[in-house]
C-alpha positions as CSV (number, residue, x, y, z in Angstrom):
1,X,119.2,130.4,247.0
2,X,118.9,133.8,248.3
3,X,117.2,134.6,252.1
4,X,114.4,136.6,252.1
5,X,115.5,140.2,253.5
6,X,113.1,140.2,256.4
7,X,113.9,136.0,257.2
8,X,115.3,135.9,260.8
9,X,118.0,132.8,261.3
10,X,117.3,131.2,264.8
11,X,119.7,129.4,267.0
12,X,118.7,127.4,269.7
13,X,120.8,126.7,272.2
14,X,118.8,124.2,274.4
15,X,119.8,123.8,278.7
16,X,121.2,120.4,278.9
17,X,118.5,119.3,276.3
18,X,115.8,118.2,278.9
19,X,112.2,118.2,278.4
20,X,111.4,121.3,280.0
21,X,113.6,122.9,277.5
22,X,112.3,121.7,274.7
23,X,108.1,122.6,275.2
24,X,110.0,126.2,275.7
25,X,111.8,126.2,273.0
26,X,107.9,124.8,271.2
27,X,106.0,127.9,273.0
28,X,108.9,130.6,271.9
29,X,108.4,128.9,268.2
30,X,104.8,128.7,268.1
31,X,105.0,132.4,269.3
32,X,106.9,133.8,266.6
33,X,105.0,131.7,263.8
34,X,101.4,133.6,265.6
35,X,103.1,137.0,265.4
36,X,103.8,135.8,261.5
37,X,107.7,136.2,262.2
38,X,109.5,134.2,258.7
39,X,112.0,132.2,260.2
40,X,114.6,129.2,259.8
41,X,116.0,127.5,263.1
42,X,118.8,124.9,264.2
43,X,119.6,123.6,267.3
44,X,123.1,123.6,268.3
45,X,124.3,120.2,269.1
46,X,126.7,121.5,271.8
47,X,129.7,123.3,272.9
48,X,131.1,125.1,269.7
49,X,128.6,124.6,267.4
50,X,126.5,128.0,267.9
51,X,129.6,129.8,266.6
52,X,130.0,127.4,263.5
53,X,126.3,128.0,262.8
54,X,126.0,131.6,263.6
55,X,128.7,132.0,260.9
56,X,127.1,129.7,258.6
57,X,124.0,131.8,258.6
58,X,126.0,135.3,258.2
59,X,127.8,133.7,255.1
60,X,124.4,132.6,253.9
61,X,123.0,135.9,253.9
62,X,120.7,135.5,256.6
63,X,120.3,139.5,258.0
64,X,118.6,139.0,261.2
65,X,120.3,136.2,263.2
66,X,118.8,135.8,266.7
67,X,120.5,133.1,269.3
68,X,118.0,131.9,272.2
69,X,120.3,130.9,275.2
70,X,122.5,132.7,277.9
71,X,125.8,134.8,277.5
72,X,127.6,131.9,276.4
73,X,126.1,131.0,274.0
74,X,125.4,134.6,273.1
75,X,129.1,135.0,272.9
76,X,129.8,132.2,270.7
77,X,127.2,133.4,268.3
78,X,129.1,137.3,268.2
79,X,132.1,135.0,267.5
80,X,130.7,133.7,264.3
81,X,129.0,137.0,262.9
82,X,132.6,138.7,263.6
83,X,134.6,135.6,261.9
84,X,132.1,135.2,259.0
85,X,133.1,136.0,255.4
86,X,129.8,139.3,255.5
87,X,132.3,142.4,254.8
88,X,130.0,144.9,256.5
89,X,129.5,143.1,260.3
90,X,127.0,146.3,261.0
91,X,124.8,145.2,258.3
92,X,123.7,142.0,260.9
93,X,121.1,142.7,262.7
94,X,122.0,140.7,266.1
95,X,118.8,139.5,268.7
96,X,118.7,137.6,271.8
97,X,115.7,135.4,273.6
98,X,117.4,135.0,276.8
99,X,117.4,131.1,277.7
100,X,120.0,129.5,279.9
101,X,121.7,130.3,283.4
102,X,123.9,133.3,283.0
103,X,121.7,136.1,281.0
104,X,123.9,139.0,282.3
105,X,124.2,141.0,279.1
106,X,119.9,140.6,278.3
107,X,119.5,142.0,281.6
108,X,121.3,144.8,281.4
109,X,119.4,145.7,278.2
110,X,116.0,144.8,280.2
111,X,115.2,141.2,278.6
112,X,113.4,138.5,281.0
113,X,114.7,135.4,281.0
114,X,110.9,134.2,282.4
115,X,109.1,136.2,279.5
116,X,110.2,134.8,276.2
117,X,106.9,136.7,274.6
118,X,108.8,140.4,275.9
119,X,111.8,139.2,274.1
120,X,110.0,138.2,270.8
121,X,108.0,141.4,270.7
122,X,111.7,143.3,271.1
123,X,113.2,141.5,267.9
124,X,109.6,142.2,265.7
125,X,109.7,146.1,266.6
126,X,113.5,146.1,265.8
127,X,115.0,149.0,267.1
128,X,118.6,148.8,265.7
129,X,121.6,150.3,268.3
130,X,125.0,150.1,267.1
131,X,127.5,148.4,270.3
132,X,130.6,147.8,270.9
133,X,132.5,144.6,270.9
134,X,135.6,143.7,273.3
135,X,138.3,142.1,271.7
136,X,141.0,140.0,273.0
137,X,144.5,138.8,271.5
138,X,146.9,136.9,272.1
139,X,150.0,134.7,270.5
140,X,149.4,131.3,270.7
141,X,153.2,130.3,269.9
142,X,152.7,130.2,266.3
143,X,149.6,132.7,265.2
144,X,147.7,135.4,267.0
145,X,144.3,134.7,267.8
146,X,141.5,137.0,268.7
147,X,138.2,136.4,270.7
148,X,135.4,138.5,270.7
149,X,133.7,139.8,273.7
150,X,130.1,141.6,274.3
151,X,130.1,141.6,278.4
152,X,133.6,141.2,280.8
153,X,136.5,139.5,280.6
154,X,136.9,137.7,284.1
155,X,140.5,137.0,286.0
156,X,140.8,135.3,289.1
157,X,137.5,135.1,291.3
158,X,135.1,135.5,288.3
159,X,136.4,133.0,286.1
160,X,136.9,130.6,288.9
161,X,132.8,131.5,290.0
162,X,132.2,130.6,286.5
163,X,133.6,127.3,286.9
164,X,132.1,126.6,289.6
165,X,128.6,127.4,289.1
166,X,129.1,125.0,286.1
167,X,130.1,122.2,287.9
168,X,128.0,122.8,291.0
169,X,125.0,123.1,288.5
170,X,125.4,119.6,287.3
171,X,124.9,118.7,291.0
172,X,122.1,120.9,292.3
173,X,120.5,121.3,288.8
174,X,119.0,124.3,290.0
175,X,121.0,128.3,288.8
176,X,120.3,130.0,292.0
177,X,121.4,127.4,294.3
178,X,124.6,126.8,291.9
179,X,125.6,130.5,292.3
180,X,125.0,131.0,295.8
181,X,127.1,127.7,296.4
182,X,130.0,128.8,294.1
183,X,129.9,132.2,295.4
184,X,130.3,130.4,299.5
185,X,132.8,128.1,298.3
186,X,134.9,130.5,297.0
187,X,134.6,133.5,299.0
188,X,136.3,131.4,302.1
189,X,138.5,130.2,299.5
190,X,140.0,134.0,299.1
191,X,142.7,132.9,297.1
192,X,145.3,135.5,295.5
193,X,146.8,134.7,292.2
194,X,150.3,136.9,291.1
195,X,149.1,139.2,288.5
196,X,151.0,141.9,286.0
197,X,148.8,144.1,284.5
198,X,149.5,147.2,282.1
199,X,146.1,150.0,282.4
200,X,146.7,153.4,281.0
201,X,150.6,153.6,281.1
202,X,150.5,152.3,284.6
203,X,152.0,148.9,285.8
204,X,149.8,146.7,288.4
205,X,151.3,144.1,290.1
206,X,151.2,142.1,292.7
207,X,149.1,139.3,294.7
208,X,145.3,139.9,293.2
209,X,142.0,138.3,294.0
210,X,140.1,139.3,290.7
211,X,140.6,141.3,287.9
212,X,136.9,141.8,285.4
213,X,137.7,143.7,282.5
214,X,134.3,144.8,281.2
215,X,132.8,146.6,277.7
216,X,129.2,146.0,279.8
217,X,128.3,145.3,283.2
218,X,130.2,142.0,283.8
219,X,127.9,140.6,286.7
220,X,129.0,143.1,288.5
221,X,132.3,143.5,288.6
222,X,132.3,146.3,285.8
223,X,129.2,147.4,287.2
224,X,129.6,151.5,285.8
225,X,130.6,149.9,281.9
226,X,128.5,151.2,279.2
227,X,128.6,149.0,276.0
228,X,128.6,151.6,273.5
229,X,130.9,154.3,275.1
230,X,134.0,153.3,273.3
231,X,135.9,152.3,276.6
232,X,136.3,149.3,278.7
233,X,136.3,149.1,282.8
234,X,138.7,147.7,284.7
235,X,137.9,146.4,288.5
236,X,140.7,145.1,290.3
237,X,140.4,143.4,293.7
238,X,142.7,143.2,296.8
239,X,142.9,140.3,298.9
240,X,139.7,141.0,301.7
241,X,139.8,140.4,305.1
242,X,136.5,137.9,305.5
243,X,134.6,140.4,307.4
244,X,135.1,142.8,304.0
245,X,134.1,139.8,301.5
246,X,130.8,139.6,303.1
247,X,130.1,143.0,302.5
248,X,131.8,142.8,299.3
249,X,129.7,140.1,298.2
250,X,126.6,142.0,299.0
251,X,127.7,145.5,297.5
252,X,128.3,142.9,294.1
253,X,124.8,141.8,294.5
254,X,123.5,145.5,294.8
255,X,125.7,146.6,292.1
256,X,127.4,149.1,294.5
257,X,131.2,146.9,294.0
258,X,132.9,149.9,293.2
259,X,132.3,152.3,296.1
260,X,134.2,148.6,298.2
261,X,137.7,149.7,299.8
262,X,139.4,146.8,298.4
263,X,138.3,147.7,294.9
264,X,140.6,149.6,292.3
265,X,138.7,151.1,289.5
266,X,140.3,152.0,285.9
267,X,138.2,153.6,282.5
268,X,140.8,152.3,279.2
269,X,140.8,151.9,275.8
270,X,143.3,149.1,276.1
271,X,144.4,146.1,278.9
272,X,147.6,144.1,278.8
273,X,147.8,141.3,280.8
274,X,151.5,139.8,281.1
275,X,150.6,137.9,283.8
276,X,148.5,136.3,285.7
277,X,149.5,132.8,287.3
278,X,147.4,130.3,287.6
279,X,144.2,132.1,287.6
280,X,141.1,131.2,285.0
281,X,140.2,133.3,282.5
282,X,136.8,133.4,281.1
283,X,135.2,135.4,278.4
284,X,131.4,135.9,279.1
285,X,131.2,133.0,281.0
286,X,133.3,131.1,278.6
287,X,136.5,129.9,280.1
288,X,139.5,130.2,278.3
289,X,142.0,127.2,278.2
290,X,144.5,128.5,275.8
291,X,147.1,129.8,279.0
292,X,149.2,131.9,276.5
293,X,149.9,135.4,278.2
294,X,150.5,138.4,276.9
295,X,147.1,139.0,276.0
296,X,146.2,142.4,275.2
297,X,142.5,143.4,275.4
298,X,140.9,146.2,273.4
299,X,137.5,148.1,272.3
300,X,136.1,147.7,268.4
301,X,133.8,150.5,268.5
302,X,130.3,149.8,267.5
303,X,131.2,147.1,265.9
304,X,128.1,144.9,266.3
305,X,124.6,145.7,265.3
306,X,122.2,145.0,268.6
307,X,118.7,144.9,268.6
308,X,117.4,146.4,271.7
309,X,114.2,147.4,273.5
310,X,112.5,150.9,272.9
């Protein structure tokens, strides 16, 4: 059975499935039905399955598939769309309801998290921007793998805050306080990790804090990166003294991280990593457990179809 043109595919991608979650998830639906939006919804049942069902819904014909959640979950659903069977990507029309902790990419595009009727009204007046997609490779020891990426590639520091705002989160239960108590723990951590890294013809190595490789702003670290320029940005950061991580860490709030001393800004096309010991990797928030290096991160060029605010 054919999908109706103008039929919008929802994903719902609840927080930790608690009550609260689910009468917003009720108002956001009984929203769209009162602006007379035609849609179908699932809820994802967990890690993974908003990729499996945003590809299930491209391959189904669905045109308009909207994920409500944060960047991870928003990644996972790009992840479908670009491994679905559709032969023209561009033809999807992609929307977001931010929901969740991390919402970095529907801030930079001016979606509130805290006004779901905003986000709605976004999606019904669909103004279509082409935008480009990150993409990152690597050889797993028997085939090459690609995952897709709409925000920053983190090494170092930004994976491991990543980590730890998810665990710390299961403790304080609260976003803010989970951030703020990652971002303390590991600022005194300061730890290095031995990096080798290939930007524009020019070899980096050495003892490196963080690396954020970003086709948007990254939270922060990529905090100049335009996601429809055709390049990516590259921030890599020196070990601090403490005294310079404080300020650091208040020039990254202020989205100033680039004007920092111990900052090394790069513009590229293309990012190979040959090295990076020990440090997490995480992909809009996702971490990466695969550990297989090189990996060699790239643009694809308005490769995703966004719908965005006037």
């Amino acid at each position: 059975m054919a999908v109706e043109p103008n039929r919008w595919g929802v994903i719902y991608n609840p927080k930790a499935g608690s009550r609260k979650a689910q009468k917003r998830w009720i108002e956001i639906r009984d929203y769209m039905k009162s602006r007379g939006v035609e849609f179908d919804y699932v809820q994802s049942e967990g890690f993974g399955s908003v990729e499996r069902l945003a590809r299930t819904m491209a391959n189904n014909g669905y045109r308009t598939i909207v994920v409500v959640g944060g960047d991870g979950a928003i990644n996972d659903a790009v992840n479908g769309i670009m491994y679905s069977d559709v032969e023209d990507k561009n033809s999807i029309a992609f929307g977001i309801i931010p929901n969740g902790i991390g919402n970095d990419f529907a801030k930079y595009w001016g979606l509130d998290s805290d006004d779901y009727r905003g986000a709605v009204d976004v999606l019904i007046n669909r103004r279509l921007r082409k935008v480009d997609v990150g993409v990152f490779c690597y050889y797993d020891g028997e085939v090459h793998k690609t995952r897709y990426f709409l925000n920053a590639v983190y090494m170092g520091l930004g994976a491991r805050i990543v980590r730890i705002t998810n665990e710390t989160r299961r403790f304080w239960g609260i976003p803010l306080i989970s951030y703020l108590s990652s971002l303390f723990l590991v600022a005194f951590e300061r730890k290095l990790y031995r990096m080798h890294l290939k930007v524009n013809d020019e070899h980096i190595r050495g003892r490196i804090m963080a690396v954020g490789v970003g086709s948007a702003r990254g939270y922060g670290l990529t905090p100049s990166a335009v996601p429809y320029n055709g390049w990516l940005d590259v921030s890599v950061i020196y070990r601090p003294e403490l005294r310079q991580l404080i300020s650091g860490l208040w020039m990254l709030q202020q989205g100033r991280l680039l004007n920092h001393k111990i900052v090394k800004p790069y513009r590229t096309r293309q990012v190979k990593v040959l090295r990076a010991q020990n440090a997490e990797v995480s992909l809009d928030g996702r971490l990466w457990l695969d550990r297989h290096f090189p990996i060699e991160i790239t643009i694809a060029q308005e490769a995703l179809t966004l719908i965005i605010p006037n």
